[in-house]
C-alpha positions as CSV (number, residue, x, y, z in Angstrom):
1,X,22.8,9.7,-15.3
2,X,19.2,8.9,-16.6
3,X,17.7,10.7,-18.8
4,X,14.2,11.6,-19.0
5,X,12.0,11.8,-21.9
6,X,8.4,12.9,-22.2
7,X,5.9,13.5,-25.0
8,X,2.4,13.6,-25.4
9,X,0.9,10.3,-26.2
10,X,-2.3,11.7,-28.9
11,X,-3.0,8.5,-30.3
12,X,-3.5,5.6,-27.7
13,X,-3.9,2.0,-29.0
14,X,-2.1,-0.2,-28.0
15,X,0.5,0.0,-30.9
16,X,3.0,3.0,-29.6
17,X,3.6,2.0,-26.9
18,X,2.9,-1.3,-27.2
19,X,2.6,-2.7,-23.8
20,X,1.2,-6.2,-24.4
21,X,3.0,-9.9,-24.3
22,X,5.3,-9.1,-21.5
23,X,7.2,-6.3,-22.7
24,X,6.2,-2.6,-23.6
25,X,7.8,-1.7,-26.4
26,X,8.1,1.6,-28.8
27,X,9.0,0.8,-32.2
28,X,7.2,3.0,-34.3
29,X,6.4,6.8,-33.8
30,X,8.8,9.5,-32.1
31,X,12.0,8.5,-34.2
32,X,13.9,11.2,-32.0
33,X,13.6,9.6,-28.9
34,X,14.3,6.0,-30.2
35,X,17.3,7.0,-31.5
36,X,18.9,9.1,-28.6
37,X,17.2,6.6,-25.7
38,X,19.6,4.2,-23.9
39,X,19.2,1.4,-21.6
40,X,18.1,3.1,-18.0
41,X,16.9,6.0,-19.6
42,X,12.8,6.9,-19.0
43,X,10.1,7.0,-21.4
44,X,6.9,9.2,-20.1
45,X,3.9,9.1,-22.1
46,X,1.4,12.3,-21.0
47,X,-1.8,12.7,-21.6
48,X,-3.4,15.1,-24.1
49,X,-5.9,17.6,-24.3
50,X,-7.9,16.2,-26.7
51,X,-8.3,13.1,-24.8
52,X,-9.0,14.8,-22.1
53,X,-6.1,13.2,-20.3
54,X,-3.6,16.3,-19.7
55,X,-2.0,16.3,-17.0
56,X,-2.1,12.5,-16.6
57,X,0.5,9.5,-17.2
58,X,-0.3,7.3,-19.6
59,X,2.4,5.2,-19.4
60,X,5.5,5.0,-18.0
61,X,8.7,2.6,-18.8
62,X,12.1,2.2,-18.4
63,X,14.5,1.4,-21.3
64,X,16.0,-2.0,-20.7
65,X,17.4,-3.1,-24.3
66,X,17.4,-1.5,-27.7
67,X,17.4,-3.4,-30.6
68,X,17.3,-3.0,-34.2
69,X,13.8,-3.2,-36.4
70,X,15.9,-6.5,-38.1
71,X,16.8,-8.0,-34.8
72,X,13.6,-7.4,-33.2
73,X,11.6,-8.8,-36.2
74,X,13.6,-12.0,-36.0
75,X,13.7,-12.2,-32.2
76,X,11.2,-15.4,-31.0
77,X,10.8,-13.4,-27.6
78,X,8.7,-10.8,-30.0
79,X,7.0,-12.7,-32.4
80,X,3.5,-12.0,-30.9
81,X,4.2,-8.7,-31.5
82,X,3.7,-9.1,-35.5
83,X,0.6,-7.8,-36.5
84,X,-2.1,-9.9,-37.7
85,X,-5.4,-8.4,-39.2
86,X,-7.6,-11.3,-37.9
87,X,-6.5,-11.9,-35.1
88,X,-7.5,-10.4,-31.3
89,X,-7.7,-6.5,-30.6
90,X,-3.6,-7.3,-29.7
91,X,-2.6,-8.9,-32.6
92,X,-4.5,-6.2,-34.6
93,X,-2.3,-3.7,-33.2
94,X,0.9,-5.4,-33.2
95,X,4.6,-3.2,-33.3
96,X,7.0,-5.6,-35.0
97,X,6.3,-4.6,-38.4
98,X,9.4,-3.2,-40.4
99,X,12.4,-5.5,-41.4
100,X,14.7,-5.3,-44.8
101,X,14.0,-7.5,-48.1
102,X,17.1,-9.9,-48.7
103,X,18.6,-6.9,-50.4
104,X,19.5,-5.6,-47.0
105,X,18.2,-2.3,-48.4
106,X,14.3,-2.2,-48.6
107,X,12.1,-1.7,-45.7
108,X,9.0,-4.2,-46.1
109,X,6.6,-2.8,-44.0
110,X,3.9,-5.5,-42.6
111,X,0.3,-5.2,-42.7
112,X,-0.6,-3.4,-39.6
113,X,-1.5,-0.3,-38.0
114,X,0.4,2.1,-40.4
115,X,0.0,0.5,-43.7
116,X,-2.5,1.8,-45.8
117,X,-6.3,0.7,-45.6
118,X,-5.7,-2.3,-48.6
119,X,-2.3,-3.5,-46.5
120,X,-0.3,-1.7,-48.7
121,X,2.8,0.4,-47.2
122,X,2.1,3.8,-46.1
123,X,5.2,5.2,-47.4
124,X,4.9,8.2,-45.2
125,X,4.9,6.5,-42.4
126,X,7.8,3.6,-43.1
127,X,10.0,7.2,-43.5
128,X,9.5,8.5,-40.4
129,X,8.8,5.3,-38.4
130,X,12.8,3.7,-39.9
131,X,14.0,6.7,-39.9
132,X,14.5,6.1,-35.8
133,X,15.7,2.3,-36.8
134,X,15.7,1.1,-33.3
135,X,13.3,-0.4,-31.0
136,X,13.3,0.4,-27.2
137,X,12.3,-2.7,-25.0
138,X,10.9,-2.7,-21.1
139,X,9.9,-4.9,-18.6
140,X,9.6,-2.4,-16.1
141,X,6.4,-0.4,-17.0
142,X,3.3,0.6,-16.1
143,X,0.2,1.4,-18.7
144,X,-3.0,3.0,-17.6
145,X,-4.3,3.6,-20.5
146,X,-7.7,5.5,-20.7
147,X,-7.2,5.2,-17.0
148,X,-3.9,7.5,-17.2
149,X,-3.0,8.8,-13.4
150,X,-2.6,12.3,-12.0
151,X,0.9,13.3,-12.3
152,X,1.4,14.9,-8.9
153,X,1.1,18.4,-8.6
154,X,4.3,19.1,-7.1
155,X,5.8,17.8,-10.3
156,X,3.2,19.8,-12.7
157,X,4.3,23.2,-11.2
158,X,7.7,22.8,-10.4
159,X,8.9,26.0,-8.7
160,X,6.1,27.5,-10.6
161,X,7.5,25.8,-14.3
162,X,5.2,23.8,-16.1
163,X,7.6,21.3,-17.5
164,X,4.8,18.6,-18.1
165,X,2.5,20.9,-20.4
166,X,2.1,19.9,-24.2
167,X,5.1,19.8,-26.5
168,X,5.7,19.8,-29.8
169,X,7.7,16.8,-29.9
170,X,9.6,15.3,-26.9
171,X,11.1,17.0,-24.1
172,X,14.5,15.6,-22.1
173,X,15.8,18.6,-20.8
174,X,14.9,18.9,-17.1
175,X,16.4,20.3,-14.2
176,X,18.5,17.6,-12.0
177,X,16.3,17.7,-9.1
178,X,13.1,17.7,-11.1
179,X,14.5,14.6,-12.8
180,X,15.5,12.6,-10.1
181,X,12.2,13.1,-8.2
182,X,10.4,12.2,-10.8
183,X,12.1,9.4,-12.5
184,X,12.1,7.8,-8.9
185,X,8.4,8.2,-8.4
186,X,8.1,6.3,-12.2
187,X,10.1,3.9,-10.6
188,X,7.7,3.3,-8.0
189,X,5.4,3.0,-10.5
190,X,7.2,0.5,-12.6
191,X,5.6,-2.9,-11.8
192,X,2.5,-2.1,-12.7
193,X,2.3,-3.6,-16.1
194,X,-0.7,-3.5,-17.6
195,X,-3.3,-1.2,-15.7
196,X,-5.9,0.0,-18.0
197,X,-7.1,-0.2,-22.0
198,X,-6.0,2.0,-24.7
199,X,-8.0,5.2,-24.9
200,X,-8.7,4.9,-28.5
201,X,-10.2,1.1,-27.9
202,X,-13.8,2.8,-26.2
C-alpha cells in the first residue's frame, strides 16, 4: 500500500520542492522522508501559519523514482536542476547540488541555496540535507505555490481528528480510509504541474 507523507512546507521557493524543468523533485530538506519514501508513495506539502497558508496544499506529488545525490548529479535528464547564481529566478534556486569528490568520501556542496552567502558550504546544512542521501523524483505533481488550495474540509476534520494541522516534522501515520481518500483526491490533482509561484518569490 501507498504511503502518505505530509509536512509543513515553511520555506517556499522553488528549491524544496523543486518543481521546475519537468520534474518536481525533493532533494534537500526533510532527510526523514527521503529516506523512508518509495516509488508510489505521496509527498504532501501544507501550508503554514506563518504564510498564512494553513490549511492549504502547496504541492502535491507522487514518488516515481529515487535516486542517489551521485546519480542524480550526473543524470543529463537533471542538469538544469544545478544551481547557477546568475542565471534566471530557476536556475538561482536549483536542487542538484551535492555529489562526492573523487575520493568517494567528501560531499562538495554547489553554490546554491544552502551554501553560505560567499558560496562557501554551509556545513550545517550539507549534514542534514546528505544525511537523507536520496533524491525523490515526480512527474505526476501539482504546485500552487503562493496559490496553495483548500484541502477539503472533510479531510481537515476527519471524524473530528485534525490530521492536517502543523507538525513537527513529517507525518505518515494515517488511518486506511483517511489515506485512501485522500491520496486519491492528490491523484486527481496530479497533472497539474506547475500552478502558481513560490510564496517566498513576492
Amino acid at each position: 500500500m501507498a504511503t502518505l507523507f505530509t509536512y509543513v512546507v515553511r520555506w517556499d521557493i522553488g528549491f524544496a520542492p523543486n518543481p521546475y524543468f519537468g520534474f518536481c523533485t525533493l532533494a534537500t530538506c526533510k532527510p526523514k522522508i527521503r529516506k523512508l519514501a518509495a516509488p508510489g508513495d505521496w509527498i504532501a506539502g501544507i501550508g503554514s501559519k506563518q504564510n498564512e497558508t494553513h490549511g492549504r496544499l502547496v504541492y502535491t506529488m507522487c514518488v516515481e523514482e529515487t535516486l542517489s545525490f551521485d546519480e542524480y548529479w550526473a543524470d543529463p535528464r537533471f542538469a538544469r536542476k544545478k544551481p547557477n547564481r546568475i542565471g534566471s529566478v530557476k536556475q538561482r534556486y536549483g536542487d542538484n547540488i551535492y555529489h562526492r569528490a573523487a575520493d568517494g568520501r567528501t560531499w562538495i556542496q554547489e553554490d546554491g541555496r544552502h551554501s553560505l552567502e560567499d558560496g562557501k558550504p554551509n556545513l550545517d546544512h550539507v549534514k542534514k540535507d546528505t544525511n537523507g542521501q536520496r533524491v525523490l523524483i515526480s512527474r505526476s505533481f501539482a504546485y500552487f505555490g503562493a496559490d496553495a488550495i483548500e484541502i477539503p474540509s472533510e479531510f481537515r476534520d476527519w471524524k473530528g481528528k485534525g490530521y492536517f494541522n502543523s507538525v513537527r516534522d513529517f507525518r505518515r501515520n494515517f488511518p486506511d480510509d483517511l489515506r485512501v481518500a485522500f491520496t486519491s483526491w492528490l491523484n486527481s490533482l496530479a497533472d497539474v504541474g506547475i500552478a502558481g509561484k513560490p510564496f517566498h518569490w513576492s
